[in-house]
N, CA, C and O atoms as CSV, one atom per row, in Angstrom:
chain,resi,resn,atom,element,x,y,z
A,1,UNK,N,N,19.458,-7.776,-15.493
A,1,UNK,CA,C,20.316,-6.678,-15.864
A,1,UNK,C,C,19.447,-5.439,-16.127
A,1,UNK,O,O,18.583,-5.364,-17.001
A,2,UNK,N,N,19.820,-4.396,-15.183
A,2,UNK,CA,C,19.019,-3.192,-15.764
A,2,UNK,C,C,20.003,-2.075,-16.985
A,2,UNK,O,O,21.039,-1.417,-16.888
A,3,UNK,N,N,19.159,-2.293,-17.912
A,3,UNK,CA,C,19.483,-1.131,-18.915
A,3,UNK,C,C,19.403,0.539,-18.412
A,3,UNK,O,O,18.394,0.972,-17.856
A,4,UNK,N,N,20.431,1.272,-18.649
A,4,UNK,CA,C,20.467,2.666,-17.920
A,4,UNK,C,C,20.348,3.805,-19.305
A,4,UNK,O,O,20.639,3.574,-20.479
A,5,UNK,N,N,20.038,4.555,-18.946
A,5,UNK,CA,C,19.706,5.107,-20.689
A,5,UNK,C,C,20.065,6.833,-20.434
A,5,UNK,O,O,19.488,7.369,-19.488
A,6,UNK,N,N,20.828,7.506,-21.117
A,6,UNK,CA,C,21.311,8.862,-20.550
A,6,UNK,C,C,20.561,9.916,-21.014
A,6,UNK,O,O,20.725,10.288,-22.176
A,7,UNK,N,N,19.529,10.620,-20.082
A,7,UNK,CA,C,18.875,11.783,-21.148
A,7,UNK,C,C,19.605,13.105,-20.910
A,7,UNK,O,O,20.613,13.311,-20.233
A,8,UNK,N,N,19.102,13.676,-21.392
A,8,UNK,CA,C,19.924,15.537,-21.641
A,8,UNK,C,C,19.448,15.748,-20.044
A,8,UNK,O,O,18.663,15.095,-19.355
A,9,UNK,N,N,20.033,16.612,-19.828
A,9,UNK,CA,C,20.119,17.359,-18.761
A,9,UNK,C,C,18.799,17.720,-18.249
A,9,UNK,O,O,18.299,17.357,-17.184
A,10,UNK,N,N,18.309,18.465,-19.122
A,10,UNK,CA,C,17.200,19.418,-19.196
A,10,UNK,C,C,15.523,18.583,-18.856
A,10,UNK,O,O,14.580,18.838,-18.107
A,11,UNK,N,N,15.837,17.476,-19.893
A,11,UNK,CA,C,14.840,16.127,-19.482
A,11,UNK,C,C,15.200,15.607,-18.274
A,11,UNK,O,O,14.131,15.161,-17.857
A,12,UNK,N,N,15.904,15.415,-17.573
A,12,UNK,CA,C,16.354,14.833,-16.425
A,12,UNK,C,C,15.746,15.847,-15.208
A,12,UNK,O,O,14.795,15.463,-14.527
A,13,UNK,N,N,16.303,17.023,-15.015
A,13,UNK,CA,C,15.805,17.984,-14.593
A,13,UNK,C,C,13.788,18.675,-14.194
A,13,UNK,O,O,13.204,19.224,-13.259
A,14,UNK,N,N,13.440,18.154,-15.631
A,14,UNK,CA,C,12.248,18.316,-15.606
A,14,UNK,C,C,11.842,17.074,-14.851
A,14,UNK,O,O,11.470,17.397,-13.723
A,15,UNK,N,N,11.789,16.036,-15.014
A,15,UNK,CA,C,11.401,14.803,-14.466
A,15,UNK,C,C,11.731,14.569,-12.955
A,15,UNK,O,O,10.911,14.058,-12.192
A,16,UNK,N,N,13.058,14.996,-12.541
A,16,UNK,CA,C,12.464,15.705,-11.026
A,16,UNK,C,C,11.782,16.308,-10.569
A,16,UNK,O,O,11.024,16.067,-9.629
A,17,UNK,N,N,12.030,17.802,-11.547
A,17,UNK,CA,C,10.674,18.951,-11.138
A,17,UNK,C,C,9.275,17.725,-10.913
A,17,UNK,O,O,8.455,17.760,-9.995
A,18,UNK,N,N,9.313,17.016,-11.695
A,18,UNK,CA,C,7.772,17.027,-11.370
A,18,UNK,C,C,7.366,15.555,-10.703
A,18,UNK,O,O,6.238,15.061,-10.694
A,19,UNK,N,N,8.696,14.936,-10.097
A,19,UNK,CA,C,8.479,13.524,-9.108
A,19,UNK,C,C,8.259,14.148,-7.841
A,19,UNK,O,O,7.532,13.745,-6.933
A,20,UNK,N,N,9.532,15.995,-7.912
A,20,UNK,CA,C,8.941,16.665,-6.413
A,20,UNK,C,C,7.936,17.282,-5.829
A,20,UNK,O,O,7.627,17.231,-4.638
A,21,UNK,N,N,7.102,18.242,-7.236
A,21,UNK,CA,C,5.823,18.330,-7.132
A,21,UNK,C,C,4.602,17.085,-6.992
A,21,UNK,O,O,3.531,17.481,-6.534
A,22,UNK,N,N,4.693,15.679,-7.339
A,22,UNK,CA,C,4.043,14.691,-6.831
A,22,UNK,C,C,3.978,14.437,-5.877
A,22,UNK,O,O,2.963,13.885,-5.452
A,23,UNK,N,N,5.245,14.777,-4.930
A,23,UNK,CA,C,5.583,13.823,-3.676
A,23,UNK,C,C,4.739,15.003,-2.811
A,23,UNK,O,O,3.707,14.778,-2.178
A,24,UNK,N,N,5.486,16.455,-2.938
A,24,UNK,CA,C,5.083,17.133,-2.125
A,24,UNK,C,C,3.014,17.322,-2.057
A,24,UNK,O,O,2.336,17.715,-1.107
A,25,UNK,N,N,2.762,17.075,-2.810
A,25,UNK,CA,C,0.968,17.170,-3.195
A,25,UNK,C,C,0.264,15.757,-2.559
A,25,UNK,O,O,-0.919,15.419,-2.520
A,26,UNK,N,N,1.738,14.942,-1.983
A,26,UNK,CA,C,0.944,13.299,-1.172
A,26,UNK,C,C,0.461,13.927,-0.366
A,26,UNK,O,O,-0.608,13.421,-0.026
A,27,UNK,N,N,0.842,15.397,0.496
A,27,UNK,CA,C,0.373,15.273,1.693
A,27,UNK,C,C,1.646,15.309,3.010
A,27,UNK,O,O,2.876,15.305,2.975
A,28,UNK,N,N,0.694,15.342,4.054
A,28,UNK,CA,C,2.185,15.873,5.284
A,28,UNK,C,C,2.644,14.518,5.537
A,28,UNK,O,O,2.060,13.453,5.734
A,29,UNK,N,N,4.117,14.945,5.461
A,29,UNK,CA,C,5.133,13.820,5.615
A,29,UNK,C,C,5.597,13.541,6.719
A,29,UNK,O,O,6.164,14.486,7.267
A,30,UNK,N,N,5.561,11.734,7.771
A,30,UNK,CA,C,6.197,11.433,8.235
A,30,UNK,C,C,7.323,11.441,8.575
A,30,UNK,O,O,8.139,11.670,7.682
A,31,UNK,N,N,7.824,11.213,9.905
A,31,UNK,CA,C,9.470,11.061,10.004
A,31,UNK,C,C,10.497,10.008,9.507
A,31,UNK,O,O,11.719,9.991,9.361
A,32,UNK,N,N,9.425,9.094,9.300
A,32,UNK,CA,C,9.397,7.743,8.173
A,32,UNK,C,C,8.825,7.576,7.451
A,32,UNK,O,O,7.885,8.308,7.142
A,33,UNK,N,N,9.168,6.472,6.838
A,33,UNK,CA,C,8.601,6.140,5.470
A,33,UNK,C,C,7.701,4.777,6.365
A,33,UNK,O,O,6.554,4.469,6.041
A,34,UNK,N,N,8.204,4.314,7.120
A,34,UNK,CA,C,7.454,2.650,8.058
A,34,UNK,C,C,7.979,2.501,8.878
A,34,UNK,O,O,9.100,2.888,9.210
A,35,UNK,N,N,7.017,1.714,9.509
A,35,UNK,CA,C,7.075,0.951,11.174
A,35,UNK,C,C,6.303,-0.197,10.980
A,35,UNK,O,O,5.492,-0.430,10.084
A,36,UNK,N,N,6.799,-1.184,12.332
A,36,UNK,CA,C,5.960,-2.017,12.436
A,36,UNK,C,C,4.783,-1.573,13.300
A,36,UNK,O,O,4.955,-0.637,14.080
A,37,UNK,N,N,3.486,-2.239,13.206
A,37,UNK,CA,C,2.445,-2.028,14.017
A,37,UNK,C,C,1.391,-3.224,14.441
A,37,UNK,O,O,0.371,-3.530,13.822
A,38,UNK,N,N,1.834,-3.753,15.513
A,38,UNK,CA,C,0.992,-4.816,15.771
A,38,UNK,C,C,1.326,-6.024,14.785
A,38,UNK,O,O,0.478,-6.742,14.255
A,39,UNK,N,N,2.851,-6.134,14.614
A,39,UNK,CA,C,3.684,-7.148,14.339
A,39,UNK,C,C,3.343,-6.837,12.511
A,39,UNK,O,O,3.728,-7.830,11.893
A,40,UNK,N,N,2.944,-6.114,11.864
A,40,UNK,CA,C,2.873,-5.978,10.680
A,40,UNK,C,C,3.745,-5.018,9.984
A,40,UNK,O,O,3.097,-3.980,9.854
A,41,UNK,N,N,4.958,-4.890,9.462
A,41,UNK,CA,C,5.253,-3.715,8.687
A,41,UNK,C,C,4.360,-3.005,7.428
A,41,UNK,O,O,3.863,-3.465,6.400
A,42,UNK,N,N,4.411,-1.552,8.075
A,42,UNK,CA,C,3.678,-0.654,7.122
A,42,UNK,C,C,4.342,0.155,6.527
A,42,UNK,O,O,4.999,0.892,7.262
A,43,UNK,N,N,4.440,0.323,5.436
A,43,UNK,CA,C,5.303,1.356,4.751
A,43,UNK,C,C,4.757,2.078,3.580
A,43,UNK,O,O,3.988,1.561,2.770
A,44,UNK,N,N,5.251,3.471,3.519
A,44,UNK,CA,C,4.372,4.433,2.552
A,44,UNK,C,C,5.391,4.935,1.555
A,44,UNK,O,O,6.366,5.537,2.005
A,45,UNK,N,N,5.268,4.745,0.167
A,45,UNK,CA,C,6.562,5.288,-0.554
A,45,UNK,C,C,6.976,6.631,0.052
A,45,UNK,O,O,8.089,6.929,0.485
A,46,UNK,N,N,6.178,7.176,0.016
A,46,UNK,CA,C,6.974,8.568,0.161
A,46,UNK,C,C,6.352,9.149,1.634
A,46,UNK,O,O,6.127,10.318,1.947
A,47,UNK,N,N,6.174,8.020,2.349
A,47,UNK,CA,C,6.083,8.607,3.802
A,47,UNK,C,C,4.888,9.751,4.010
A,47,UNK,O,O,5.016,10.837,4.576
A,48,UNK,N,N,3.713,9.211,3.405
A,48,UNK,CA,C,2.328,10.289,3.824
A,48,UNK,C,C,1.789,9.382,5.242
A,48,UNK,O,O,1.405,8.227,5.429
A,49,UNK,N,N,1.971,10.440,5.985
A,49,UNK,CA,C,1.801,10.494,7.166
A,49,UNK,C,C,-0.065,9.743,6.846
A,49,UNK,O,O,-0.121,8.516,6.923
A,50,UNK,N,N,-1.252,10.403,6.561
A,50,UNK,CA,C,-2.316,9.641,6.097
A,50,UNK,C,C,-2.523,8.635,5.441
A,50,UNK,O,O,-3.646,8.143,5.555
A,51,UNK,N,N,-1.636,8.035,4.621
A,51,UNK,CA,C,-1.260,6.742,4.592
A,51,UNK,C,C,-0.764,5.870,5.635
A,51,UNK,O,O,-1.244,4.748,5.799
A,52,UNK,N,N,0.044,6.266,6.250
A,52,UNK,CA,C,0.811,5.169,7.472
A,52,UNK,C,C,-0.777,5.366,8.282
A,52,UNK,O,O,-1.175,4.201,8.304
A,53,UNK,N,N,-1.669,6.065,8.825
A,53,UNK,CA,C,-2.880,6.287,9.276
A,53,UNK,C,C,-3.733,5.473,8.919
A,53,UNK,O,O,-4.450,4.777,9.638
A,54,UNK,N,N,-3.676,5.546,7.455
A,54,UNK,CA,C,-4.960,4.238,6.953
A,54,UNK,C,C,-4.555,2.843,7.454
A,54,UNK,O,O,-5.185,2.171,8.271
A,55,UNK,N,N,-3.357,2.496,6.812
A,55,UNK,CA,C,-2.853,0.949,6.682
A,55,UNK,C,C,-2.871,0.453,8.383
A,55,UNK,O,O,-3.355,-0.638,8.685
A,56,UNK,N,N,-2.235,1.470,9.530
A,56,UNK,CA,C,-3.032,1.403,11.100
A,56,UNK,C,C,-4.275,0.871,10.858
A,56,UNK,O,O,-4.568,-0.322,10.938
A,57,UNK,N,N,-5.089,1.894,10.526
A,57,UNK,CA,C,-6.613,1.247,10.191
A,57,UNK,C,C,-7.281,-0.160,10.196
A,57,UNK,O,O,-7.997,-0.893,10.877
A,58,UNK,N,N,-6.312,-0.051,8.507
A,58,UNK,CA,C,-6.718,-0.992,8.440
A,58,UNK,C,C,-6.268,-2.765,8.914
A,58,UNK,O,O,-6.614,-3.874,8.508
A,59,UNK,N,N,-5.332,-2.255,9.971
A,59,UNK,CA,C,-5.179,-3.620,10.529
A,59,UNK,C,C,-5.986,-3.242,11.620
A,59,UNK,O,O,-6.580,-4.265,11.961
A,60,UNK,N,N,-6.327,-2.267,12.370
A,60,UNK,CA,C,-7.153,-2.515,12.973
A,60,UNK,C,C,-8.617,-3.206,12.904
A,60,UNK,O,O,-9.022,-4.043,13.711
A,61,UNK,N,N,-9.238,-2.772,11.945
A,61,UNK,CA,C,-10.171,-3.474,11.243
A,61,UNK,C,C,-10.003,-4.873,10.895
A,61,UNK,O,O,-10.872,-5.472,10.260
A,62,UNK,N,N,-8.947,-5.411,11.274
A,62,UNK,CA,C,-9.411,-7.033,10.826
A,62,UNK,C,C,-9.317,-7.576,12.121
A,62,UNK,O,O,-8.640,-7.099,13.032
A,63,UNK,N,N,-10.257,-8.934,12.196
A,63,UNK,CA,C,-10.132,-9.485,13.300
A,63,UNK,C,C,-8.515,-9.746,13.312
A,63,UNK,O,O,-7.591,-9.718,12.499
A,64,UNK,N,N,-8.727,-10.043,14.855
A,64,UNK,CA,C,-7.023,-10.647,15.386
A,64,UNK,C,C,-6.146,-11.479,14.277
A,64,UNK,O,O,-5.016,-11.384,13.797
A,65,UNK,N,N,-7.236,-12.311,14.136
A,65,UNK,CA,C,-6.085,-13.822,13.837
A,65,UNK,C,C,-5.981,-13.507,12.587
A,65,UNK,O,O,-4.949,-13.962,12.093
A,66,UNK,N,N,-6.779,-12.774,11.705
A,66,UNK,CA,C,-6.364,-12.373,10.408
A,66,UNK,C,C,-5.327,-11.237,10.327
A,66,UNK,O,O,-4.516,-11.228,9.400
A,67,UNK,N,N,-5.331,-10.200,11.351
A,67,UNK,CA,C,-4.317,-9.281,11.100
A,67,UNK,C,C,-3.106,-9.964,11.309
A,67,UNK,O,O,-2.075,-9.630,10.724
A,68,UNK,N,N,-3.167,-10.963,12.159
A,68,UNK,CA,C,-1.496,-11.636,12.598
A,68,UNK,C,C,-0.712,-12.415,11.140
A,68,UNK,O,O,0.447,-12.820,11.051
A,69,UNK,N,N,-1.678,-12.435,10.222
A,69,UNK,CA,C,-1.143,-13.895,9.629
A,69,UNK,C,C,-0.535,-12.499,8.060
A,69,UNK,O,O,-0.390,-12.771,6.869
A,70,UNK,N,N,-0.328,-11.097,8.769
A,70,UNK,CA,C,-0.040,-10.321,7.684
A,70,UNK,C,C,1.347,-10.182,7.632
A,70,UNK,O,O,1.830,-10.699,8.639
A,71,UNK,N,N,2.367,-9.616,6.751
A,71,UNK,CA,C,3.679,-9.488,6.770
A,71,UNK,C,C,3.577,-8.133,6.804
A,71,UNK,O,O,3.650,-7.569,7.896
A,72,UNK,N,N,3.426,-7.533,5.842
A,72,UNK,CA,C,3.788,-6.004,5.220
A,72,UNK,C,C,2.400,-5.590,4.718
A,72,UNK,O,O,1.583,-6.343,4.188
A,73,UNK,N,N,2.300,-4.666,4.891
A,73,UNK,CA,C,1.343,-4.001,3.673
A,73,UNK,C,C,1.936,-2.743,3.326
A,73,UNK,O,O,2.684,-2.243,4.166
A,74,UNK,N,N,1.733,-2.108,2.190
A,74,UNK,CA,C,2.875,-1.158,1.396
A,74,UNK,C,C,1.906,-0.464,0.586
A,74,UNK,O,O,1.248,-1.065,-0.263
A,75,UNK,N,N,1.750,1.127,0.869
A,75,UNK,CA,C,0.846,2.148,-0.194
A,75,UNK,C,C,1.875,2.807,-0.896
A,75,UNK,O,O,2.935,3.328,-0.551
A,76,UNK,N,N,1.227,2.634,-2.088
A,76,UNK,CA,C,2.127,3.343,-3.318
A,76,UNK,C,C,1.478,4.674,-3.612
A,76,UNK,O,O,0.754,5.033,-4.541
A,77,UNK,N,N,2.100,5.510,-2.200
A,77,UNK,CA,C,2.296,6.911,-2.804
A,77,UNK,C,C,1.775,7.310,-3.885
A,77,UNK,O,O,0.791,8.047,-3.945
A,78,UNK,N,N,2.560,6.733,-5.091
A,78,UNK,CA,C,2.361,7.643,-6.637
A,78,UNK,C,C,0.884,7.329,-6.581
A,78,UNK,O,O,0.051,8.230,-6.491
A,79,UNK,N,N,0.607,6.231,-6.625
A,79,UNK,CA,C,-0.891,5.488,-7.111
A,79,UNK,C,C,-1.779,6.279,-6.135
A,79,UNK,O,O,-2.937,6.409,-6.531
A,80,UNK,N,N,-1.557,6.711,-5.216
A,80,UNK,CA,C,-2.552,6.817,-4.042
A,80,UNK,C,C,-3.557,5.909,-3.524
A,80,UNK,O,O,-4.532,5.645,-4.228
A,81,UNK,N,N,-3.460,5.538,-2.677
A,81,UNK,CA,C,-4.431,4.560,-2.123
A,81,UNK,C,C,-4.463,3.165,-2.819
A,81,UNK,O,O,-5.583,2.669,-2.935
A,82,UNK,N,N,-3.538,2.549,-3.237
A,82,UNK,CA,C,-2.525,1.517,-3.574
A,82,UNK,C,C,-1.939,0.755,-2.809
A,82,UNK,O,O,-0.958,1.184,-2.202
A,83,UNK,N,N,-2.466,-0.859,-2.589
A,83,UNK,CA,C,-2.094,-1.312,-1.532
A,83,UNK,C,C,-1.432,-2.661,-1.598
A,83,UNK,O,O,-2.227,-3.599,-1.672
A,84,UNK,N,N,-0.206,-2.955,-1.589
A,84,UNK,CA,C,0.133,-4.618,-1.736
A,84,UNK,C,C,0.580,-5.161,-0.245
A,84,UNK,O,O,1.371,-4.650,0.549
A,85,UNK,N,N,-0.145,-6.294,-0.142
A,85,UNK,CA,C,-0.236,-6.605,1.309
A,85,UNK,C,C,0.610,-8.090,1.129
A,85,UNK,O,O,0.373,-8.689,0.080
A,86,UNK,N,N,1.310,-8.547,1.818
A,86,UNK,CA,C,1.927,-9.741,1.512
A,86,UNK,C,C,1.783,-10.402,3.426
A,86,UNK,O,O,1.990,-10.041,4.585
A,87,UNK,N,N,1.247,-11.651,2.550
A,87,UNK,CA,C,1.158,-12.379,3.851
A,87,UNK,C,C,2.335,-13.766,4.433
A,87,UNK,O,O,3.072,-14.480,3.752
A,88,UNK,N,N,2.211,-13.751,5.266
A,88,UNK,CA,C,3.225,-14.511,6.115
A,88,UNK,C,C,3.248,-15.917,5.276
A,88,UNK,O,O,2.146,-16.229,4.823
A,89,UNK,N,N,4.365,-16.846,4.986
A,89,UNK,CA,C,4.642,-18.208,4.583
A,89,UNK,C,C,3.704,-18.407,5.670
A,89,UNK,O,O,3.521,-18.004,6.818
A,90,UNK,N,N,2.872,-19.679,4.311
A,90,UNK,CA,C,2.080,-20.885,5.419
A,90,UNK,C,C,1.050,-19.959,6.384
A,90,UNK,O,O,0.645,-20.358,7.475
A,91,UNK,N,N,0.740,-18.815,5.868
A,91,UNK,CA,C,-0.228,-18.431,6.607
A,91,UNK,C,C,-2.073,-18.383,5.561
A,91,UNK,O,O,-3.172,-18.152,6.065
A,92,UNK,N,N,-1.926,-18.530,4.849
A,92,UNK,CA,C,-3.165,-18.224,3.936
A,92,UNK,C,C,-4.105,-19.123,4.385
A,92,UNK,O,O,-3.923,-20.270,4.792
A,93,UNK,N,N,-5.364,-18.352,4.246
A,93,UNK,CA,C,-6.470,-19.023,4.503
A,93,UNK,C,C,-7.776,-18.341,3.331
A,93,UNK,O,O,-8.014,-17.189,2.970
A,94,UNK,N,N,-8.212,-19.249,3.104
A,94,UNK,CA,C,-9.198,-18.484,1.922
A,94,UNK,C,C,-10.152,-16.942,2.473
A,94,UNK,O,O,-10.353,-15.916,1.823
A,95,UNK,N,N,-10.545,-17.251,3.733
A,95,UNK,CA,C,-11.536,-15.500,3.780
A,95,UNK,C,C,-10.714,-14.821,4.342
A,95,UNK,O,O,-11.112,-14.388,5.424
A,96,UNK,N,N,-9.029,-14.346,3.864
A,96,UNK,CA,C,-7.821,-13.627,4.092
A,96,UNK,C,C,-8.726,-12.644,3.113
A,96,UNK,O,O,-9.081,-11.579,3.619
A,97,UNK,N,N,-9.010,-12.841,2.142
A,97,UNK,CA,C,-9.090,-12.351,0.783
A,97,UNK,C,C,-10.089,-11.319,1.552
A,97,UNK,O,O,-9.557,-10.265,1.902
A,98,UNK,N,N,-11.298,-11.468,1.820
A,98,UNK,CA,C,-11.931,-11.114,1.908
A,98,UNK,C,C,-11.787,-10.445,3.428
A,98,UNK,O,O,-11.890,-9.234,3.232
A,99,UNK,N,N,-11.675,-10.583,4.270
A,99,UNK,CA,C,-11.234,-10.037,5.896
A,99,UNK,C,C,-10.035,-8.318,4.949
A,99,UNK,O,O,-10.327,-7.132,5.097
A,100,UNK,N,N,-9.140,-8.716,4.329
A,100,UNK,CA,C,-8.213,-7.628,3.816
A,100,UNK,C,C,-9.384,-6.611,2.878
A,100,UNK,O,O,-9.898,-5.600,3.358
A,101,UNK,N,N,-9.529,-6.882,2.132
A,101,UNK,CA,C,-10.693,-6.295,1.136
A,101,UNK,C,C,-11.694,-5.516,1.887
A,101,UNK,O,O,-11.602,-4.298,1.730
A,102,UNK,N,N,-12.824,-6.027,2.829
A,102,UNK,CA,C,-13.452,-5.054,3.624
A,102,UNK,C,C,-12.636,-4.390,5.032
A,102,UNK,O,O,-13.078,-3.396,5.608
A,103,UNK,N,N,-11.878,-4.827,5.297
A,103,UNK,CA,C,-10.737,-4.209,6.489
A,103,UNK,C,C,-10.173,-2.713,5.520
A,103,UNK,O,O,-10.170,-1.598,6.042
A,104,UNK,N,N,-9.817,-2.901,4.370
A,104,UNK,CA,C,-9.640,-1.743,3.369
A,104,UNK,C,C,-10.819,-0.965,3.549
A,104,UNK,O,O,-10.926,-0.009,4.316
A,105,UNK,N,N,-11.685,-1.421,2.809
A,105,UNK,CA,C,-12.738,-0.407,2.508
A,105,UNK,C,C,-13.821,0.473,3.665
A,105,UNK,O,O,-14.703,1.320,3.523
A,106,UNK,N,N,-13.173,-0.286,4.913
A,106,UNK,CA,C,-13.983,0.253,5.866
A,106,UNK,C,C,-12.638,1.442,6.751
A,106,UNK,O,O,-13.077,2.431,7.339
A,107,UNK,N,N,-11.176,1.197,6.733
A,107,UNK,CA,C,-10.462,2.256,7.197
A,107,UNK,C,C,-9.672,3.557,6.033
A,107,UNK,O,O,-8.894,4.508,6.121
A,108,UNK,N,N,-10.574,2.745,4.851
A,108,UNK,CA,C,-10.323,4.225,3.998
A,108,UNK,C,C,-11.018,4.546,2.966
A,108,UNK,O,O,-10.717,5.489,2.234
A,109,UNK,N,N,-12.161,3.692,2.773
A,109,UNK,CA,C,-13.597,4.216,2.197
A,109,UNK,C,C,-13.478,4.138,1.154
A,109,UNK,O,O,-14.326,4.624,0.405
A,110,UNK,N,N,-12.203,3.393,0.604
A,110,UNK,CA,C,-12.235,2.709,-0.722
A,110,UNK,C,C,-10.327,2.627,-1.209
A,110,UNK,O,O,-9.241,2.935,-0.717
A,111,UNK,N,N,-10.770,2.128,-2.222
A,111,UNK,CA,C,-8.675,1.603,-2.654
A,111,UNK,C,C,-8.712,2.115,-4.161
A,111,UNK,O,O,-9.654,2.563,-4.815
A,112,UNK,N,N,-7.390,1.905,-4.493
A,112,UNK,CA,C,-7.181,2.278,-6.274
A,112,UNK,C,C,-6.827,1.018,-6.557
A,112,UNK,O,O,-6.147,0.942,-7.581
A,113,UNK,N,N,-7.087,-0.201,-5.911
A,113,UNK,CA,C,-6.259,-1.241,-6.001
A,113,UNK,C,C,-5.298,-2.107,-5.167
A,113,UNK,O,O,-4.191,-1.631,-4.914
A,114,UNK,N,N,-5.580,-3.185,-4.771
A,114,UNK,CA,C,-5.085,-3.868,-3.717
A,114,UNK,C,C,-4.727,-5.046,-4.295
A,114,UNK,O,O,-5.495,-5.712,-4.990
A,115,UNK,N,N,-3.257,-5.431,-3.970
A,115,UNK,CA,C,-2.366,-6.720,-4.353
A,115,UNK,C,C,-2.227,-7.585,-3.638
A,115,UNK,O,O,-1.100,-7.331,-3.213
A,116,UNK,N,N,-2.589,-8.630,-3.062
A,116,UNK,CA,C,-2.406,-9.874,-2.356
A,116,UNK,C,C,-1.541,-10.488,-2.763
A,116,UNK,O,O,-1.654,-11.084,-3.834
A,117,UNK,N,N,0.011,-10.540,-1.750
A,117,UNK,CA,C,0.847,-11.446,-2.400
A,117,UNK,C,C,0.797,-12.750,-1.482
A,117,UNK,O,O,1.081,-12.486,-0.313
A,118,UNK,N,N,0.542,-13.926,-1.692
A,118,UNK,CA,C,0.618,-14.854,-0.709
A,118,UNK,C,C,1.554,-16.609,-1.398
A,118,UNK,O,O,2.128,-16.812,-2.468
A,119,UNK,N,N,1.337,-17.450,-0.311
A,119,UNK,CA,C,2.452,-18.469,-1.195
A,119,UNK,C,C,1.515,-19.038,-2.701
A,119,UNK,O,O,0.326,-18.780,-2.889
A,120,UNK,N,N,2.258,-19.716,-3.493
A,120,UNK,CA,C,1.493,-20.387,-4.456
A,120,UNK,C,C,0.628,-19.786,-5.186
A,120,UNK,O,O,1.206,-18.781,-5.599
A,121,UNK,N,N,-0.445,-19.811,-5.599
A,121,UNK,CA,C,-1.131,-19.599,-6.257
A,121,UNK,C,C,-2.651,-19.017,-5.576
A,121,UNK,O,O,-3.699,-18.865,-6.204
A,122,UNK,N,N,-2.401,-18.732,-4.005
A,122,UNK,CA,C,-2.904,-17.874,-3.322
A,122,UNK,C,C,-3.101,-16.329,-3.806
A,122,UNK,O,O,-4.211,-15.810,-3.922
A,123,UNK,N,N,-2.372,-15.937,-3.963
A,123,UNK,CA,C,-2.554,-14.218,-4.487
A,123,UNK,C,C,-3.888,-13.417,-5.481
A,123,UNK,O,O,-4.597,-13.616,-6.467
A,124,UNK,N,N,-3.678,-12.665,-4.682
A,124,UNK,CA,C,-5.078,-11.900,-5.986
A,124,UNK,C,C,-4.722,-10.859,-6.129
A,124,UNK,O,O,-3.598,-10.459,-5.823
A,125,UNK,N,N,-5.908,-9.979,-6.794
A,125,UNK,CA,C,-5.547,-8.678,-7.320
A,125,UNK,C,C,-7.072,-7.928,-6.908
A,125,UNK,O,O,-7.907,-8.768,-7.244
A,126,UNK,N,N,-7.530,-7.169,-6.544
A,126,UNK,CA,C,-8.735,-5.700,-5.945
A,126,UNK,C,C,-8.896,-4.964,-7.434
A,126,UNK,O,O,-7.809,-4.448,-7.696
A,127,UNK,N,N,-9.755,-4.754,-8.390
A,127,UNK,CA,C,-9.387,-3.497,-8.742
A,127,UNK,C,C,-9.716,-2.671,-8.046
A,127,UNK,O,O,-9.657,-2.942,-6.847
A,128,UNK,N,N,-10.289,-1.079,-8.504
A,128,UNK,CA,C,-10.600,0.282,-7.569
A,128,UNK,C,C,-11.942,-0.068,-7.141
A,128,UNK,O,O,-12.818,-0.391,-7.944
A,129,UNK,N,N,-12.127,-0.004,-5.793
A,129,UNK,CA,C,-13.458,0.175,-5.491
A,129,UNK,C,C,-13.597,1.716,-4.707
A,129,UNK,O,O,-12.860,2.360,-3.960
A,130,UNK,N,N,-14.606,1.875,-5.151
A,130,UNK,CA,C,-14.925,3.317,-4.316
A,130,UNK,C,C,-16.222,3.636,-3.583
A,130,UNK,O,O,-16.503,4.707,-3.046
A,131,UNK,N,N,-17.211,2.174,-3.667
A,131,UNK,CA,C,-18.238,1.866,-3.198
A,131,UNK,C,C,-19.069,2.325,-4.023
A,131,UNK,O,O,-19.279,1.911,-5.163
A,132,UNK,N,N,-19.966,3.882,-3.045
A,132,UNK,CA,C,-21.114,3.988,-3.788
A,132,UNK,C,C,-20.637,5.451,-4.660
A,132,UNK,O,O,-21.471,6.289,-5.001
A,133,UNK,N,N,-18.949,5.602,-4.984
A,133,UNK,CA,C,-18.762,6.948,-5.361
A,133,UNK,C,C,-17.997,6.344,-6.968
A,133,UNK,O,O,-17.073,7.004,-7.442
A,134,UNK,N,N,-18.377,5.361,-7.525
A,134,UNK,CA,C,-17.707,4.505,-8.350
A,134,UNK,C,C,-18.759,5.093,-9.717
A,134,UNK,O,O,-18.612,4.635,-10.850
């Protein structure tokens, strides 16, 4: 059940003002928000065109059989460079982890954070790497 909570006008108002100044400061916007690419859906909250660019990337960057065994990967806009990648049922293999992780860091030179969702008790978590700018 989601709780809905009513603010004044004025608070409401401001809190757009400044979700539209966020969005607009992502950067130039796509005609979408996602596509599939090479059987993977990519999707960017708010449709930064250099985002849908990276997450390309970075499936390019992984070998074949690891990019196939991907579902989605999804950048969170707000976060910037925020990445939850969810992989296919029955597809995990332990150097997933690692094939996704440098496939990141080599098509966008670092993350704010990357989410591995996979079955069971497969999943991990990236914090920020930024390499040698950390």
């Amino acid at each position: 059940m989601v709780e809905y909570t009513d603010l004044p006008l004025e608070a409401a108002e401001l809190i757009q003002r400044q979700y539209d100044i966020d969005r607009a400061d992502a950067g130039p916007k796509a005609p979408v928000s996602g596509f599939r690419y090479r059987g993977v859906q990519i999707e960017s909250r708010w449709a930064v065109m250099d985002e849908l660019d990276t997450m390309r990337r970075i499936i390019d960057a992984m070998p074949e059989l690891m990019a196939r065994r991907l579902e989605t990967i999804w950048c969170d806009s707000n976060a910037g460079a925020c990445y939850t990648v969810t992989v296919r049922v029955d597809l995990w293999v332990p150097n997933l982890r690692s094939a996704i992780s440098e496939a990141v860091m080599e098509a966008g030179g670092g993350h704010n954070g990357i989410m591995i969702e996979a079955d069971g008790a497969n999943g991990c978590h990236f914090d920020p790497d930024w390499g040698e700018f950390e």
